[in-house]
N, C-alpha and C positions, 0 to 999 in steps of 0.2 A: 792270651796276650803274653810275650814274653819280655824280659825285660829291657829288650833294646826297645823295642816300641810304647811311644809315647801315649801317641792318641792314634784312635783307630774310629772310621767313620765309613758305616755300609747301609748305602741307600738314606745320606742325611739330606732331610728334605726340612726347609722353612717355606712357613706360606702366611701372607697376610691378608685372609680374606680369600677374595680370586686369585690375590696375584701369588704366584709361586717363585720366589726371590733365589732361593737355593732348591735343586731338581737332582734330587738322587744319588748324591755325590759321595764317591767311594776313595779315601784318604786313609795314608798310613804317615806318622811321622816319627821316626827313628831318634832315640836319647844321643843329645850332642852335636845332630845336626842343623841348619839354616835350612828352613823351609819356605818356599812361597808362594803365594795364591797373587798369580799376573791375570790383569785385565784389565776393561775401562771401568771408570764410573757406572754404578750399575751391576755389575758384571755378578755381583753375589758374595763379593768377596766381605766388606763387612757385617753382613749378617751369618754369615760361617763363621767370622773371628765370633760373635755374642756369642754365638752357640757354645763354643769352645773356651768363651769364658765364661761360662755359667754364669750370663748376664739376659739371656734369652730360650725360652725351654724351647726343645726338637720339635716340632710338629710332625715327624715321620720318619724311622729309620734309628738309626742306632747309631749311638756316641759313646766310646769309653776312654777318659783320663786317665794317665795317670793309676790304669789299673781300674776307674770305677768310672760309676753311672753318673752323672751329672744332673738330674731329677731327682736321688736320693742322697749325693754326696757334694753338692753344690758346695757350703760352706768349706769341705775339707780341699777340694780342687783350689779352690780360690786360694788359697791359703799357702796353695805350695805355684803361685802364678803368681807371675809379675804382667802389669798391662800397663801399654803404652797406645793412649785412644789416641784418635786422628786430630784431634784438636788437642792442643795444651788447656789444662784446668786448673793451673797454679793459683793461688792465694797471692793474688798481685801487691797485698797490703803487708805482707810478712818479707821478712828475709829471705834468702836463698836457702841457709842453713835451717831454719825456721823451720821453710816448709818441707824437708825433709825428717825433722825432731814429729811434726806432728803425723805423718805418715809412718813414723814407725811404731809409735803410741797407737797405731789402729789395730795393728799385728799384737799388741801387749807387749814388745819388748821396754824391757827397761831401760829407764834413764842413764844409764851407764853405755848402755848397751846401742841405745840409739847416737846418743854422741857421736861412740867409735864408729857406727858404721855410717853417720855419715860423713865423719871426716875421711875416710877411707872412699867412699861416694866423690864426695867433692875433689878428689885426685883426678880417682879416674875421669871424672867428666871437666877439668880442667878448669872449675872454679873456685878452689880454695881460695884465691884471692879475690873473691865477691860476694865470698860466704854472707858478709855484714849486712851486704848492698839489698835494696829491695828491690821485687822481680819485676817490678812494672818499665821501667828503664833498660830492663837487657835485652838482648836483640834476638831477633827468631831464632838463631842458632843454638843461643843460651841459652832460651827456656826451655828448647828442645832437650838438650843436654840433660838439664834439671828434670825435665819430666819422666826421660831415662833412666839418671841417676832416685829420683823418687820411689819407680817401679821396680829399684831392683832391692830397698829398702830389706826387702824381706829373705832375702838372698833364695828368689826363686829357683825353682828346678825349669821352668819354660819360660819363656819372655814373648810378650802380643806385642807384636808392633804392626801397628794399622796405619799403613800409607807415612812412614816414619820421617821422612823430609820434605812434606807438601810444603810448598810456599818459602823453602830455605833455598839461600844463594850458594852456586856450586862450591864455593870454598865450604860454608859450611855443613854441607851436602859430605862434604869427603872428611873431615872430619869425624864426621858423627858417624861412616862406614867405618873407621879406622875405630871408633870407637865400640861399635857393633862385630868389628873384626875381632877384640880383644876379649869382649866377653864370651862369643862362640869361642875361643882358643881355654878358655878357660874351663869349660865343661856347661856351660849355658847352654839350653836347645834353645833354637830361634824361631819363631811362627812370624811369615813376614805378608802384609799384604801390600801392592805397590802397583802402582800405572804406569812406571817409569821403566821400561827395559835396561838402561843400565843400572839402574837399581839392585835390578832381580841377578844381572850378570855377575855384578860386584858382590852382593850378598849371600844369595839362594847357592848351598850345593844342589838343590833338587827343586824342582817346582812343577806348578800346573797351572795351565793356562784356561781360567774359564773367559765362558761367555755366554750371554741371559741365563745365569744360574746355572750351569753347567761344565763341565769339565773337559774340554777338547781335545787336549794333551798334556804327558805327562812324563816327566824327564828331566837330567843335568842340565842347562842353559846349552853345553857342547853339545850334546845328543839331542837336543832340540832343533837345534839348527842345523846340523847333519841331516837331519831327518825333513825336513820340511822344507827347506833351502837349498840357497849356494854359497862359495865360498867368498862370494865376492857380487856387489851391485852395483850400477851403474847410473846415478841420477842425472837425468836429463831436464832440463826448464828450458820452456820455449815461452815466447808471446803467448797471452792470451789466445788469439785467433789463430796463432799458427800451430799449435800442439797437434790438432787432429790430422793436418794435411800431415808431417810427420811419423802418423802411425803405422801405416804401411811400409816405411822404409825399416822403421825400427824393429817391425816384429821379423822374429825369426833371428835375430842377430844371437841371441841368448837362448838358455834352456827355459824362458818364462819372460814374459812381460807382465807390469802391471799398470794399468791409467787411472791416475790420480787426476784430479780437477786440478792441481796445482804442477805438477809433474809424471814421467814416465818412468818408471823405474824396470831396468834389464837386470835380469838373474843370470848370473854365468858365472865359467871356473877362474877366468882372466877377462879380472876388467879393462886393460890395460888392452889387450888385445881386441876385448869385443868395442871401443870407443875408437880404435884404430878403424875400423870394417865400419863402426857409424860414420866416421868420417869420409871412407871411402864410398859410402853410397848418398855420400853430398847432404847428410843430417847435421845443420850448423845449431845446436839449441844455442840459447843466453849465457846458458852457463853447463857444465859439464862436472859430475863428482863420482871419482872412486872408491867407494869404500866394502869395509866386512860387511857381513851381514849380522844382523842382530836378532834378539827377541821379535822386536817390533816386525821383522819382515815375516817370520813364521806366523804370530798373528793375524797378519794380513791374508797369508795365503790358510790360513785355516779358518779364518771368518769372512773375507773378503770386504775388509774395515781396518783401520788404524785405530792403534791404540786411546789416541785423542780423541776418536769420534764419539 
């Protein structure tokens, strides 16, 4: 392992039982970079973050931290990791400040020492003025924040973020990117798992897209999309009962169609052009949308599902 690489995973398998949750899966993740593990619920992606937090042993295959073994050096990995679970677990009965004082008392730092770093925390994550306030009253965005700013207490070398703005409204949503922006700029590596395609856009220099425990594709968000798409889609919504009459005229207008129970969506280089040519073969949908194409559409055509499903 050299020293750009973080963690290295060949042939990492979990299994519960029969079920085989994670299948084989071969990961490299480079010092300084934003990583992500894209898919649906399901998909394998928090039982890969346990593993990698030496919060769940390997059942098959090979994992090394951080230079070590995670069955023999569990305590010392952890120690140089910050983790951010999918649900907040704050001490809703303590202060903001609070519960950062007692999170760094877990690490042994000193009383001196936990202070500074969380007044320096509470900057970054934008609650110096709620240090006082207790956590039960602040809003999804700010406990999110706090749960961040708690995890980085120890001033890790990698940071878990598992699914790190479910259930946040988009302003706080982009926030907490801006704030996830600032740590990777700072020398933070980032292990990210997320459902959310612009997520992984915003986030991820690099990702992998599983599905039932495995690993589909693997690449930049740009080189994803390059590779498995077009530059542009074309969403069509028709009535209920009229979509399938529809589908004849549609296909062939683009380099790819796809039928969704709720709409049609056309793959091509000019959307602009290709809804010109649906109009000329008398396709009146409800409503009409131009846009790029994203994560979500390479999903589609590599599992033939959406990311929601």
């Amino acid at each position: 392992m050299t020293d750009d690489v973080l963690l290295r995973a060949r042939g990492l398998t979990k299994r519960f039982g029969d079920f085989t949750a994670v299948d084989a899966v071969d990961v490299e993740v480079n010092r300084g970079e934003a990583f992500g593990f894209l898919g649906p619920n399901g998909a394998g992606k928090s039982s890969t973050m346990r593993m990698i937090g030496c919060v769940s042993p390997v059942t098959a295959g090979e994992l090394t931290i951080l230079g070590m073994d995670p069955a023999t050096h569990g305590p010392q990995i952890r120690a140089r990791l910050g983790v951010c679970p999918q649900r907040d677990i704050l001490d809703e009965d303590l202060s903001v400040e609070e519960n950062l004082w007692v999170y760094g008392r877990f690490f042994g730092l000193s009383r001196s020492e936990v202070r500074e770093r969380a007044d320096e925390l509470l900057d970054f994550a934008q609650l110096t003025d709620r240090r006082h306030e207790r956590v039960e009253p602040l809003s999804g965005g700010m406990k999110r924040r706090l749960t961040i700013a708690r995890s980085l207490m120890n001033n890790p070398e990698v940071l878990l973020l598992d699914e790190p703005t479910t259930g946040l409204d988009p302003q706080a949503r982009h926030i907490l990117w801006d704030r996830l922006f600032r740590l990777k700029r700072s020398g933070v590596t980032l292990i990210v798992t997320t459902h959310y395609m612009d997520e992984a856009e915003q986030l991820c220099d690099r990702l992998v897209v599983m599905d039932h425990g495995r690993i589909v594709a693997e690449g930049s968000p740009r080189e994803l999309i390059a590779s498995y798409s077009t530059r542009e889609v074309v969403e069509l919504r028709f009535d209920a009962d009229e979509q399938e009459r529809f589908v004849g005229d549609v296909d062939g207008v683009g380099k790819r169609l796809e039928i969704l129970p709720d709409r049609l969506l056309v793959y091509t280089e000019d959307g602009d052009s290709a809804l010109a040519e649906l109009h000329a073969r008398g396709v009146a949908p409800l409503s009409s949308l131009v846009r790029r194409s994203s994560l979500e559409d390479v999903f589609l055509f590599l599992t033939g599902r959406t990311l929601v499903d």
